[in-house]
mmCIF file as gemmi writes it, N, C-alpha and C atoms, coordinates in Angstrom:
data_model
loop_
_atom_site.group_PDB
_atom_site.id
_atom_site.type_symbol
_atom_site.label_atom_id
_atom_site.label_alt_id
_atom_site.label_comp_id
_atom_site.label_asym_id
_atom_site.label_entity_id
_atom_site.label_seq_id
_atom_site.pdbx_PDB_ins_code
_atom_site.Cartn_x
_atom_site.Cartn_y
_atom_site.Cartn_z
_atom_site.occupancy
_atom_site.B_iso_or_equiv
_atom_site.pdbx_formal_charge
_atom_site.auth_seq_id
_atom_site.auth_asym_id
_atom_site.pdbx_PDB_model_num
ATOM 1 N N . UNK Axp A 1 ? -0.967 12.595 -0.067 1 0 ? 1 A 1
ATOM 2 C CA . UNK Axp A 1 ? -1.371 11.24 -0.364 1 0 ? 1 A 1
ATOM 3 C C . UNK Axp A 1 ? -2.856 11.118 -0.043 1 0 ? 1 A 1
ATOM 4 N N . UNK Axp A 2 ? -3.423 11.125 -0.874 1 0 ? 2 A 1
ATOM 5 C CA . UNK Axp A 2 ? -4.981 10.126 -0.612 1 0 ? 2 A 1
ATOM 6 C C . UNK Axp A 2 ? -5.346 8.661 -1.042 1 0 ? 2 A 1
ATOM 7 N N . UNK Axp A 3 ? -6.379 8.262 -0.637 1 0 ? 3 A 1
ATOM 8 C CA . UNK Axp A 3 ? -7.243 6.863 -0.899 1 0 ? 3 A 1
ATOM 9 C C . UNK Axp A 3 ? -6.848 6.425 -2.532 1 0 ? 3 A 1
ATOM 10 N N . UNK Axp A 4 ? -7.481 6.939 -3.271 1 0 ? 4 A 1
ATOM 11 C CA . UNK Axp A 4 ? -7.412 6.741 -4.585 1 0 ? 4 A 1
ATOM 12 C C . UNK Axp A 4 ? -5.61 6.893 -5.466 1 0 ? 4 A 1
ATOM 13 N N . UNK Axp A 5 ? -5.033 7.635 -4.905 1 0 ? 5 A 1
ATOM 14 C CA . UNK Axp A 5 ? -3.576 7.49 -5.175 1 0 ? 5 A 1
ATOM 15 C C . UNK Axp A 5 ? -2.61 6.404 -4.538 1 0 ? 5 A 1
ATOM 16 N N . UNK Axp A 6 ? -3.094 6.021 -3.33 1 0 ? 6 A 1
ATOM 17 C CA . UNK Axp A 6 ? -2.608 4.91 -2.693 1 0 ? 6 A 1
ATOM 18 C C . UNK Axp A 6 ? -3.155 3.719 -3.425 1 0 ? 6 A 1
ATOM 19 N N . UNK Axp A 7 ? -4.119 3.592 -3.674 1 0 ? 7 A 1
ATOM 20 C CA . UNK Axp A 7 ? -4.795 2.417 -4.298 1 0 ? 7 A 1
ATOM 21 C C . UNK Axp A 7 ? -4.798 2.509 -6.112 1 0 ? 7 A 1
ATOM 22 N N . UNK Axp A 8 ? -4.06 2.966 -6.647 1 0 ? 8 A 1
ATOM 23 C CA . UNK Axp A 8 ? -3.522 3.659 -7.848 1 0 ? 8 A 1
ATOM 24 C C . UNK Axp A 8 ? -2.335 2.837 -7.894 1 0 ? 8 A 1
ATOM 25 N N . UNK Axp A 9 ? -1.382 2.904 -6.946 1 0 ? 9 A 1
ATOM 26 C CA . UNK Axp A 9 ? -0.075 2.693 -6.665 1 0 ? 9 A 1
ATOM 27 C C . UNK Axp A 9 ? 0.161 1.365 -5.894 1 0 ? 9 A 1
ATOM 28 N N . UNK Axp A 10 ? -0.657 0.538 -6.476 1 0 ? 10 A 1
ATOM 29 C CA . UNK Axp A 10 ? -0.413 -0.663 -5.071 1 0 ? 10 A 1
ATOM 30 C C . UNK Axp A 10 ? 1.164 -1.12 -5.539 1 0 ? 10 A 1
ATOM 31 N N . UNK Axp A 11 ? 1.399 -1.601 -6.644 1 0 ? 11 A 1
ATOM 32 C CA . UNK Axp A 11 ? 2.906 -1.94 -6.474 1 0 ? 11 A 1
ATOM 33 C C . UNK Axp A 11 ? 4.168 -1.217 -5.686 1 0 ? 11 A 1
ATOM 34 N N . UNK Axp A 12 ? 3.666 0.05 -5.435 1 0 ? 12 A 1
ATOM 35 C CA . UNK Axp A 12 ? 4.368 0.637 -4.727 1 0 ? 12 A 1
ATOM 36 C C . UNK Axp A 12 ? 4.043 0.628 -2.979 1 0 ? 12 A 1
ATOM 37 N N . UNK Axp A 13 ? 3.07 -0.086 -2.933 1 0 ? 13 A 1
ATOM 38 C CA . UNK Axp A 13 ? 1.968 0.209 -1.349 1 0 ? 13 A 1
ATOM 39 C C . UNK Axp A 13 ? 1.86 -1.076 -1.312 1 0 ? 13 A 1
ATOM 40 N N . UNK Axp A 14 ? 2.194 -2.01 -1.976 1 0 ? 14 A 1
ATOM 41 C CA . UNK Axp A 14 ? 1.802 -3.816 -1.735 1 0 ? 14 A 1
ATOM 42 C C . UNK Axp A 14 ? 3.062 -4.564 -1.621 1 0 ? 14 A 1
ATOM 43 N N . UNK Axp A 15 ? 2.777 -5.439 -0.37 1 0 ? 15 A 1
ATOM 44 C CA . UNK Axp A 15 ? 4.336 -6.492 -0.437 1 0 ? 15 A 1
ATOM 45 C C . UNK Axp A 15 ? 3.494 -7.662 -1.45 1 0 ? 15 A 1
ATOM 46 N N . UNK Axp A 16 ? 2.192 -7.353 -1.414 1 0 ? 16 A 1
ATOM 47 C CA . UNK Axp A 16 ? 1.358 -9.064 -2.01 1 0 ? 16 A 1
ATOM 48 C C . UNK Axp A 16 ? -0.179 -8.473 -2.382 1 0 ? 16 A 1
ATOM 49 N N . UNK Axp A 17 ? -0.088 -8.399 -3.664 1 0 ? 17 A 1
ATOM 50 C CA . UNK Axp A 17 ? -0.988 -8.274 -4.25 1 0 ? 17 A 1
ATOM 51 C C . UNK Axp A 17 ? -2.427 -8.544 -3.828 1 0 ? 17 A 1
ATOM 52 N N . UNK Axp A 18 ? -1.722 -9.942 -3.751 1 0 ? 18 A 1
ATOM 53 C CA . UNK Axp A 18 ? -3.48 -10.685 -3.423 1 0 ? 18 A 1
ATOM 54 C C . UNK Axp A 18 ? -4.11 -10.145 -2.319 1 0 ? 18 A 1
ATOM 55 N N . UNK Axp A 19 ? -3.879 -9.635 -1.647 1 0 ? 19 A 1
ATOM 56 C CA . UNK Axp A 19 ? -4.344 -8.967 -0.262 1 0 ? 19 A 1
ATOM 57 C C . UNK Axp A 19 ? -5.002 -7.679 -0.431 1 0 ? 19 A 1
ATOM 58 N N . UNK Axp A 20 ? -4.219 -7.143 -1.583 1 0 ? 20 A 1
ATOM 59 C CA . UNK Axp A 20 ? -4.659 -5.502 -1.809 1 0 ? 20 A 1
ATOM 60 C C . UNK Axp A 20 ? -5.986 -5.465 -1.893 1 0 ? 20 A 1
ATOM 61 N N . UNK Axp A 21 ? -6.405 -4.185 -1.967 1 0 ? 21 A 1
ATOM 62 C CA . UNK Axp A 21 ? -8.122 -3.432 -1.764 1 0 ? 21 A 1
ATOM 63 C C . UNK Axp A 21 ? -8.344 -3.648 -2.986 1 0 ? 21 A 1
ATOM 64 N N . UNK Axp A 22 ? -9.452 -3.721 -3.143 1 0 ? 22 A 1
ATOM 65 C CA . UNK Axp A 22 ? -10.309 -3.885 -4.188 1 0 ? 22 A 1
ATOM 66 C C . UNK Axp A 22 ? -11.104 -2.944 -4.944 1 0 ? 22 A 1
ATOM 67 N N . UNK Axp A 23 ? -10.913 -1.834 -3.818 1 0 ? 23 A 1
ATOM 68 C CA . UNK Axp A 23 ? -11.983 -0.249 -4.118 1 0 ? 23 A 1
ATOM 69 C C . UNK Axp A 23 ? -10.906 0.744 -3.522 1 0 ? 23 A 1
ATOM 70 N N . UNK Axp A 24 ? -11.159 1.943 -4.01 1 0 ? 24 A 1
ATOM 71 C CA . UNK Axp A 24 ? -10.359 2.775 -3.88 1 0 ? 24 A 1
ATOM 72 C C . UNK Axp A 24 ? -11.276 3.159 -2.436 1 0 ? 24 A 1
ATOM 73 N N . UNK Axp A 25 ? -12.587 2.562 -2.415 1 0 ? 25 A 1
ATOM 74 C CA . UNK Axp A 25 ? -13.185 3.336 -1.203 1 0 ? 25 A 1
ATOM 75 C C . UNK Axp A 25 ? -12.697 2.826 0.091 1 0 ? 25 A 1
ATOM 76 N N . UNK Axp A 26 ? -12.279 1.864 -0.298 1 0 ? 26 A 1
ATOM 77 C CA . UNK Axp A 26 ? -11.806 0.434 0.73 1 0 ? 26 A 1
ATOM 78 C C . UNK Axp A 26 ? -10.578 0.822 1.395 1 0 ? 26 A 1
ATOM 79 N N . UNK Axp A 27 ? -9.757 1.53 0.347 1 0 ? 27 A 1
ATOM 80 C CA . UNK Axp A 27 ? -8.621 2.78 1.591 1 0 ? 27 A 1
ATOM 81 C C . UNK Axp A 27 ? -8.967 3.454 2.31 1 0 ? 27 A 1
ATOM 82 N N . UNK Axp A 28 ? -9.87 4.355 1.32 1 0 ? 28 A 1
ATOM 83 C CA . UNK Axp A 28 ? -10.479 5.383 2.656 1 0 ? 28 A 1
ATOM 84 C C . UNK Axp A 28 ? -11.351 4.953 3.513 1 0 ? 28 A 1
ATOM 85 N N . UNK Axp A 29 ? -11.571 3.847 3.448 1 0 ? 29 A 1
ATOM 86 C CA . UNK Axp A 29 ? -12.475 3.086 4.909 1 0 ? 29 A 1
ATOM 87 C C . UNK Axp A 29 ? -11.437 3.143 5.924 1 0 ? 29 A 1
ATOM 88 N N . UNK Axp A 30 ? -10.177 2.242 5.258 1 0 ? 30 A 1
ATOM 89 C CA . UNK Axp A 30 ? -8.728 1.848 6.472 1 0 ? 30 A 1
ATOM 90 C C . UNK Axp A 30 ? -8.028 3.221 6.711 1 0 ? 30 A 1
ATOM 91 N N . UNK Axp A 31 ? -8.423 4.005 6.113 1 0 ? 31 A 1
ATOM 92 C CA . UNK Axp A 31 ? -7.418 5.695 6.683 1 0 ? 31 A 1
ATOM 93 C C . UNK Axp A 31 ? -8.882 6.115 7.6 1 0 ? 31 A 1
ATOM 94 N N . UNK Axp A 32 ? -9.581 5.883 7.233 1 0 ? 32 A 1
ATOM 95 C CA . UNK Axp A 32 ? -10.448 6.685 8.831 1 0 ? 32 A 1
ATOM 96 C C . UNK Axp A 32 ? -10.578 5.906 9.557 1 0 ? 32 A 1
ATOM 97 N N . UNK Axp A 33 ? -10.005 4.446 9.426 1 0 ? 33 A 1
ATOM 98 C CA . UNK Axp A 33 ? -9.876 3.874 11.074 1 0 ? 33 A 1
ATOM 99 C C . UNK Axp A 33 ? -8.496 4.26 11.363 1 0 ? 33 A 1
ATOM 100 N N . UNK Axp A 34 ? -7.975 4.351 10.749 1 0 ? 34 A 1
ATOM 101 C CA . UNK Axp A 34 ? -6.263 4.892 11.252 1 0 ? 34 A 1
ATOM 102 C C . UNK Axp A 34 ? -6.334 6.255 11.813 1 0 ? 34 A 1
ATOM 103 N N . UNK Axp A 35 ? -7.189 7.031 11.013 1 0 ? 35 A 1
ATOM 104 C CA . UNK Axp A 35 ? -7.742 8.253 11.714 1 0 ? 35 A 1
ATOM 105 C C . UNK Axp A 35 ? -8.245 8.294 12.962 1 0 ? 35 A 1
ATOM 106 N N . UNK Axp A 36 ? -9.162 7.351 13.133 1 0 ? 36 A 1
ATOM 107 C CA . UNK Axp A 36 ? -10.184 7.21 14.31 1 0 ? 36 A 1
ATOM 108 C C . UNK Axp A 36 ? -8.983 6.708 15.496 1 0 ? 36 A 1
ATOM 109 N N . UNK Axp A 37 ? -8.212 6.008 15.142 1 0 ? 37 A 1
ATOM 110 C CA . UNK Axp A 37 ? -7.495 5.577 16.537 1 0 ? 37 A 1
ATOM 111 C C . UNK Axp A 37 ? -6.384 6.595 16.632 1 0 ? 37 A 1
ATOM 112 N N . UNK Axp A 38 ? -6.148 7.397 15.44 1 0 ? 38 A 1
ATOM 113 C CA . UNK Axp A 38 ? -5.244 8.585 16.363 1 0 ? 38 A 1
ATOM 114 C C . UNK Axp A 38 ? -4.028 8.648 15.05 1 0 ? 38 A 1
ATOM 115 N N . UNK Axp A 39 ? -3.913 7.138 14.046 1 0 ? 39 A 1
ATOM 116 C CA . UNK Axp A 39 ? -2.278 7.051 13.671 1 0 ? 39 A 1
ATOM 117 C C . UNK Axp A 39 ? -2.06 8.388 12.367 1 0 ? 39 A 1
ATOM 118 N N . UNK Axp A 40 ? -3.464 8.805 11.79 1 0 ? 40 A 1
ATOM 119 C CA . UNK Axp A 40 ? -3.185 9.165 10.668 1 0 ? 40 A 1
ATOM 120 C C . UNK Axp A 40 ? -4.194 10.561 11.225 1 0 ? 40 A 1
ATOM 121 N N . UNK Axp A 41 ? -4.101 11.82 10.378 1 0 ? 41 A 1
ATOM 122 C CA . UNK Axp A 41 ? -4.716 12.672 10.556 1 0 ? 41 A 1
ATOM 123 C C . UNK Axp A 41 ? -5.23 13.152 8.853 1 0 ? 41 A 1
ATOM 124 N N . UNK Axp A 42 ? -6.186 13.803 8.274 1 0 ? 42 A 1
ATOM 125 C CA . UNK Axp A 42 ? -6.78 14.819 7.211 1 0 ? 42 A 1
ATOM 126 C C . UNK Axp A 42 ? -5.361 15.957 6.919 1 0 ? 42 A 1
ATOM 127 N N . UNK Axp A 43 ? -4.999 16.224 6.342 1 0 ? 43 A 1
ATOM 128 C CA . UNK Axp A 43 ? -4.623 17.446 5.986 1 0 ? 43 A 1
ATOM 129 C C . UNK Axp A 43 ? -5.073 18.766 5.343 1 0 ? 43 A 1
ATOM 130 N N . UNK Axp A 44 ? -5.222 20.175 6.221 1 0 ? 44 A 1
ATOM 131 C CA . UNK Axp A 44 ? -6.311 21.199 6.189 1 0 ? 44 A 1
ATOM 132 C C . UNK Axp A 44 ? -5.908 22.149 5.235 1 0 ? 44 A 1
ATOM 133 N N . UNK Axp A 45 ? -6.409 22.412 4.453 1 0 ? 45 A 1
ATOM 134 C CA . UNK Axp A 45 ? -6.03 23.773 3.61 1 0 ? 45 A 1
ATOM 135 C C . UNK Axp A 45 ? -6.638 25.107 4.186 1 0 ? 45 A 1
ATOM 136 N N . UNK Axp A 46 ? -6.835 26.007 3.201 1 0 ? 46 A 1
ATOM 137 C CA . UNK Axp A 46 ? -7.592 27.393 3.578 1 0 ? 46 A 1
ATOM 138 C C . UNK Axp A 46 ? -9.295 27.057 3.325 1 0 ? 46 A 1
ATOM 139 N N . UNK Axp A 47 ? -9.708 26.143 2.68 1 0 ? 47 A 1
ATOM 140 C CA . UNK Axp A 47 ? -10.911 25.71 2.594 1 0 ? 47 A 1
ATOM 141 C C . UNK Axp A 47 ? -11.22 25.099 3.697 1 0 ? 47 A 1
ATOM 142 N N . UNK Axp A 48 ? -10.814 24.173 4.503 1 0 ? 48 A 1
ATOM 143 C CA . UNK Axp A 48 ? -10.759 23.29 5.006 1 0 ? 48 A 1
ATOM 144 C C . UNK Axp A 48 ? -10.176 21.846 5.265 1 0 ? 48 A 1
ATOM 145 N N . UNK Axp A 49 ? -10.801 20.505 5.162 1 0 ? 49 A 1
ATOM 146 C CA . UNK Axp A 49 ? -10.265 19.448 5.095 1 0 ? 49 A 1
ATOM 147 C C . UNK Axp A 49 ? -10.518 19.385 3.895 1 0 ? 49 A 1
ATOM 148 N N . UNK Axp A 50 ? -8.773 18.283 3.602 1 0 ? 50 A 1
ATOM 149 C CA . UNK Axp A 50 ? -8.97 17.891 2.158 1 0 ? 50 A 1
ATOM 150 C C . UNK Axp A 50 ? -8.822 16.549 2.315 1 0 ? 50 A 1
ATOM 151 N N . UNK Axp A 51 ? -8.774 15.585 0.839 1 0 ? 51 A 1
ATOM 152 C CA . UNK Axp A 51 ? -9.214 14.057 1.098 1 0 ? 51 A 1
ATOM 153 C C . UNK Axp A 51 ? -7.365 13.803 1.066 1 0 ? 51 A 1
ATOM 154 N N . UNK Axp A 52 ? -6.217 14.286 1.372 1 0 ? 52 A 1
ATOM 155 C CA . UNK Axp A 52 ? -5.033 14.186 1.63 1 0 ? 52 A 1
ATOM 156 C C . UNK Axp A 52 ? -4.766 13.515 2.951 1 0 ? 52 A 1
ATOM 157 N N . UNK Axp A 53 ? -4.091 12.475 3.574 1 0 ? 53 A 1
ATOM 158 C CA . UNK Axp A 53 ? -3.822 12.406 4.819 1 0 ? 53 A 1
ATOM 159 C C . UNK Axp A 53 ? -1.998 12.413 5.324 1 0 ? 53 A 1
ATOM 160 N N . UNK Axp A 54 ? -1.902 12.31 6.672 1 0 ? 54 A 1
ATOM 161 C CA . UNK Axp A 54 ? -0.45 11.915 7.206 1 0 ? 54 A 1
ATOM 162 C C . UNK Axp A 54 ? 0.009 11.499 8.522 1 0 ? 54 A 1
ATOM 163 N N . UNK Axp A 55 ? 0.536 11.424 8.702 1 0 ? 55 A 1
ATOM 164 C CA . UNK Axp A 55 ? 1.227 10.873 10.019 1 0 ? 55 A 1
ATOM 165 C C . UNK Axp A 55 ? 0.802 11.476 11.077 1 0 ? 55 A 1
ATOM 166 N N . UNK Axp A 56 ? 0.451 10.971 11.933 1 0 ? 56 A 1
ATOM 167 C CA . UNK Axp A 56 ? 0.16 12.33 13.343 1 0 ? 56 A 1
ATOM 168 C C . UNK Axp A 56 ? 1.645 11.87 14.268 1 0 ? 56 A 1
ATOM 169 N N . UNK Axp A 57 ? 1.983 12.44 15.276 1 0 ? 57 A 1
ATOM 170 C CA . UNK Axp A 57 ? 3.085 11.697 15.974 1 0 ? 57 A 1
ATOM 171 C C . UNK Axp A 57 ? 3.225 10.384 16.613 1 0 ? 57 A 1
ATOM 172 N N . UNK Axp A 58 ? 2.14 10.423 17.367 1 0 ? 58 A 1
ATOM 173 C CA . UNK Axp A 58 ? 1.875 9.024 17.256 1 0 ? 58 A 1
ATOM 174 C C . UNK Axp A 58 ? 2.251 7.764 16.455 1 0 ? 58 A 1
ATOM 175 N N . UNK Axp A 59 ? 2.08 8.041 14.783 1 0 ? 59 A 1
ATOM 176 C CA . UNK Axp A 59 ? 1.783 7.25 14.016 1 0 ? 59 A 1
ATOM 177 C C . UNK Axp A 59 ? 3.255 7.037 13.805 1 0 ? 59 A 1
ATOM 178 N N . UNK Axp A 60 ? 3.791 8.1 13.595 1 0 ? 60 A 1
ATOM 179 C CA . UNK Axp A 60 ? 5.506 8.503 13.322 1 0 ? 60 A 1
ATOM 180 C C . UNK Axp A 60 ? 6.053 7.775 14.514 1 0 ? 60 A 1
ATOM 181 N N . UNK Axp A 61 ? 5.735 7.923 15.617 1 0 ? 61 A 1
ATOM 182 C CA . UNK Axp A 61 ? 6.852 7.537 16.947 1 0 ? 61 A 1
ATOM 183 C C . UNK Axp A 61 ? 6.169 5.761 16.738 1 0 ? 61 A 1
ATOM 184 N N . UNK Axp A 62 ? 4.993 5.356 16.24 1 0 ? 62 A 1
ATOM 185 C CA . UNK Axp A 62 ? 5.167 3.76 16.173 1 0 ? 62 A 1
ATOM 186 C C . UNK Axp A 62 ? 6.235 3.646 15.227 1 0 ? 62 A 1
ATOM 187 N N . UNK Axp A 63 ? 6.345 3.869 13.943 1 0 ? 63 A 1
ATOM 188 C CA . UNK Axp A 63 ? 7.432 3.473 12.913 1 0 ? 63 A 1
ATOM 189 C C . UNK Axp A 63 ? 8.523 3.696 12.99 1 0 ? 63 A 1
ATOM 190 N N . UNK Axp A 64 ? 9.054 4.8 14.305 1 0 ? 64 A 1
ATOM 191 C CA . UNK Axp A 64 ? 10.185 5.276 14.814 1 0 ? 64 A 1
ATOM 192 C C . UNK Axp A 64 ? 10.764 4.077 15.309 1 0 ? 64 A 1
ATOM 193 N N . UNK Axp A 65 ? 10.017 3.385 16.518 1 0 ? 65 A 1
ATOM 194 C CA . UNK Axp A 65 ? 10.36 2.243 17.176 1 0 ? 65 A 1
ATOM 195 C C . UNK Axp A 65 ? 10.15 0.899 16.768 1 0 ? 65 A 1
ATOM 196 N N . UNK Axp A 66 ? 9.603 0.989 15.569 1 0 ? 66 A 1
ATOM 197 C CA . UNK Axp A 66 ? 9.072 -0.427 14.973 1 0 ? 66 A 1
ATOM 198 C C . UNK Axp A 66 ? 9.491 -0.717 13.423 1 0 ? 66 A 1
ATOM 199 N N . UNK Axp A 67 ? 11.01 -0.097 13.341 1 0 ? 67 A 1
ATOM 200 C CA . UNK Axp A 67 ? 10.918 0.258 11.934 1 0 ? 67 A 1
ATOM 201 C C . UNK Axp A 67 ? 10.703 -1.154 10.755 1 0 ? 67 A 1
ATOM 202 N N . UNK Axp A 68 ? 10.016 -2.267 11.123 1 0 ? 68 A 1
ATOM 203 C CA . UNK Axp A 68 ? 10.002 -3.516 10.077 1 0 ? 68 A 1
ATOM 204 C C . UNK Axp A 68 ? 8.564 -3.622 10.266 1 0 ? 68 A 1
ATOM 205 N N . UNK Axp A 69 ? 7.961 -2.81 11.121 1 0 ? 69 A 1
ATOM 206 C CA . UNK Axp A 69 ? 6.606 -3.071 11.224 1 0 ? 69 A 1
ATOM 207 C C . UNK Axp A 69 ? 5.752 -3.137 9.679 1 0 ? 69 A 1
ATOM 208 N N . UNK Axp A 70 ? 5.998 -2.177 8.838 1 0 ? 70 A 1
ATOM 209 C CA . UNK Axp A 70 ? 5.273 -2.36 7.527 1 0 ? 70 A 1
ATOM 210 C C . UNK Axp A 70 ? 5.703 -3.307 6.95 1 0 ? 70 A 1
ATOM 211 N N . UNK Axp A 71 ? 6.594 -4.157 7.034 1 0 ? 71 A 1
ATOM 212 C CA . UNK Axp A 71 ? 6.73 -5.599 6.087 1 0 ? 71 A 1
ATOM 213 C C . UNK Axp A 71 ? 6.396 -6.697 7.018 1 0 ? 71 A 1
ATOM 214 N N . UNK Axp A 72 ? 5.596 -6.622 8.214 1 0 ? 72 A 1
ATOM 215 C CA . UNK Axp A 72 ? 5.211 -7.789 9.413 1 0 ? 72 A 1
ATOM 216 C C . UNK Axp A 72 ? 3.929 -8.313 8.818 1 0 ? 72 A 1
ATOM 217 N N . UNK Axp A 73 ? 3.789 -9.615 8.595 1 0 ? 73 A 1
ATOM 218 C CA . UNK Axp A 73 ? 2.479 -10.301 8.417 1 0 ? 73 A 1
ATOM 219 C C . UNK Axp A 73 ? 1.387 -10.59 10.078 1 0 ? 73 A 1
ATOM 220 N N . UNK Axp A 74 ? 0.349 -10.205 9.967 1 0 ? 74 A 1
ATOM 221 C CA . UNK Axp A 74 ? -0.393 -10.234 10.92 1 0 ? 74 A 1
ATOM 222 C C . UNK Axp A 74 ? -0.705 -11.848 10.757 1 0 ? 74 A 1
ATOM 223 N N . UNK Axp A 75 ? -0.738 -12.782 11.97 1 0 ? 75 A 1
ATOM 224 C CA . UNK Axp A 75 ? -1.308 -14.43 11.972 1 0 ? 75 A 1
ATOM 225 C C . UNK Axp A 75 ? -3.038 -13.863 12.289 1 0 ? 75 A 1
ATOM 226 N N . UNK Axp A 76 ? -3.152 -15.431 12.108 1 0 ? 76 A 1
ATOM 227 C CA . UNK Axp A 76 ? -4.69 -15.516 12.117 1 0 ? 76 A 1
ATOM 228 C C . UNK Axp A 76 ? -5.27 -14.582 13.394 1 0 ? 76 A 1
ATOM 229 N N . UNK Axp A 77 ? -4.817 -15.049 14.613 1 0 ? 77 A 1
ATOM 230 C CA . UNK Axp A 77 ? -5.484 -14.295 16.017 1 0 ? 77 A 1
ATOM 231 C C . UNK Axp A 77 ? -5.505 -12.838 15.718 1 0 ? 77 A 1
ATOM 232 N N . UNK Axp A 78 ? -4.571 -11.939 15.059 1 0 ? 78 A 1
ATOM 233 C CA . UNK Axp A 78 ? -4.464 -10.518 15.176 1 0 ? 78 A 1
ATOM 234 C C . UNK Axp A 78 ? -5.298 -10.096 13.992 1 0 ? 78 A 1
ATOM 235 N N . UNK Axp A 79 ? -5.411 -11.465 13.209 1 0 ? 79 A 1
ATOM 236 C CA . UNK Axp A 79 ? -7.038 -10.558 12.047 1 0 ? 79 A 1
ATOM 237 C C . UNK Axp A 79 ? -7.935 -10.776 13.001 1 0 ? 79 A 1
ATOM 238 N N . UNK Axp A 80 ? -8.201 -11.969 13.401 1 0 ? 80 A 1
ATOM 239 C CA . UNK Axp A 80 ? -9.705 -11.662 13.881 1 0 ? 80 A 1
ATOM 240 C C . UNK Axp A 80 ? -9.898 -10.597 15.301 1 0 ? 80 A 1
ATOM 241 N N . UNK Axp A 81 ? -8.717 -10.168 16.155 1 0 ? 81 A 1
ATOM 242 C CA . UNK Axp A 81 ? -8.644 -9.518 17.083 1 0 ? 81 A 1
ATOM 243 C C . UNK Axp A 81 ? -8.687 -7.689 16.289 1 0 ? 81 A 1
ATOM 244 N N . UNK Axp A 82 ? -8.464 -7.403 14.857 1 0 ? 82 A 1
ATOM 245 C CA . UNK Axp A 82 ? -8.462 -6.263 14.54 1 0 ? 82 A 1
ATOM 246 C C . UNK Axp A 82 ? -9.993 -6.713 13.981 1 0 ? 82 A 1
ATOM 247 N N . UNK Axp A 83 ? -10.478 -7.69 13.368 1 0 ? 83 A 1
ATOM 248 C CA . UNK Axp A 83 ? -11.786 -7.5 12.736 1 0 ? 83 A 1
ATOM 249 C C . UNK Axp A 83 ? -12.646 -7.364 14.094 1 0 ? 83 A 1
ATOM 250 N N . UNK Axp A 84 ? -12.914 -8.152 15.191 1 0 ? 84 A 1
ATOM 251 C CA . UNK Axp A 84 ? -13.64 -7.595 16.321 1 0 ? 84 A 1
ATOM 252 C C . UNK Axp A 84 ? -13.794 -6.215 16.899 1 0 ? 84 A 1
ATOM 253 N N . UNK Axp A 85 ? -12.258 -5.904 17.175 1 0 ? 85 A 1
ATOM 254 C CA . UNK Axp A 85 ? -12.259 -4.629 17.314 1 0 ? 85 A 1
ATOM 255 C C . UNK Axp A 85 ? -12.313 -3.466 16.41 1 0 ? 85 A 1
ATOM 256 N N . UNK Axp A 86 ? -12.676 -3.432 14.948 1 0 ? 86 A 1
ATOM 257 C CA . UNK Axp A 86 ? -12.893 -2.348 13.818 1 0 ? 86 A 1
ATOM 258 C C . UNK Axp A 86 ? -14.704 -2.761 13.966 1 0 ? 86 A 1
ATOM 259 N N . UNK Axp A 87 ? -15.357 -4.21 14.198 1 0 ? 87 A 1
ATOM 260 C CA . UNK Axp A 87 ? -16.272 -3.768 13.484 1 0 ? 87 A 1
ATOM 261 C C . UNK Axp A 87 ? -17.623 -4.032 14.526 1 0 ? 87 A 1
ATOM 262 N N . UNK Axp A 88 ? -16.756 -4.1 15.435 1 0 ? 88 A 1
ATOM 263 C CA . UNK Axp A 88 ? -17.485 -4.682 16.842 1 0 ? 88 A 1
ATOM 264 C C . UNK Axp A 88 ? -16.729 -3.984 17.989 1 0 ? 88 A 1
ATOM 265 N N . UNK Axp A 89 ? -16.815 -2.671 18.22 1 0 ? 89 A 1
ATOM 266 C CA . UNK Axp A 89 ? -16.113 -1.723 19.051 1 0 ? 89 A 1
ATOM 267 C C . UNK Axp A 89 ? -16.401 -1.92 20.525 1 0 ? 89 A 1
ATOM 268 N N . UNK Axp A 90 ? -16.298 -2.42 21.388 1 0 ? 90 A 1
ATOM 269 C CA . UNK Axp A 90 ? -16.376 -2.125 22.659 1 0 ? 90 A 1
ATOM 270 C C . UNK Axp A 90 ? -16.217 -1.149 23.692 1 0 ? 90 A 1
ATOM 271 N N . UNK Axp A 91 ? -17.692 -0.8 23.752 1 0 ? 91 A 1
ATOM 272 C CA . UNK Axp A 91 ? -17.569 0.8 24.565 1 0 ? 91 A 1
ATOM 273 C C . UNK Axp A 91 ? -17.803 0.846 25.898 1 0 ? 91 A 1
């Protein structure tokens, strides 16, 4: 799975349209923050990294224990608490 196939496929990747990305780049922005905090990893060939990603355990043991988590609507406080913390990092 990559950026551009996910965002290819929103009826299959969207509970609500209106929300969906707008750029295929706009996935791969949200998979390297999913990357960056640990949930998602690159997948490596014999070349190296490819633009493919997946689950790291982590990411797997949240959906293990949270299995309705992908159909949960985030309220107002948890956007602006993920927009602070994606774009305003505290180090």
């Amino acid at each position: 799975m990559n950026a551009e196939w996910v965002f290819n496929k929103a009826n299959i990747y969207s509970s609500d349209m209106s929300n969906w990305f707008k750029r295929a780049s706009s996935v791969e922005s949200a998979f390297r923050w999913l990357i960056k905090i640990g949930v998602l990893r690159r997948e490596v060939d014999g070349q190296g990294l490819t633009s493919k990603i997946r689950l790291t355990p982590l990411g797997r043991q949240i959906l293990e224990e949270n299995p309705d988590l992908t159909s949960e609507k985030a309220g107002f406080a948890e956007h602006l608490g993920l927009c602070l913390s994606r774009y305003m990092p505290f180090q």
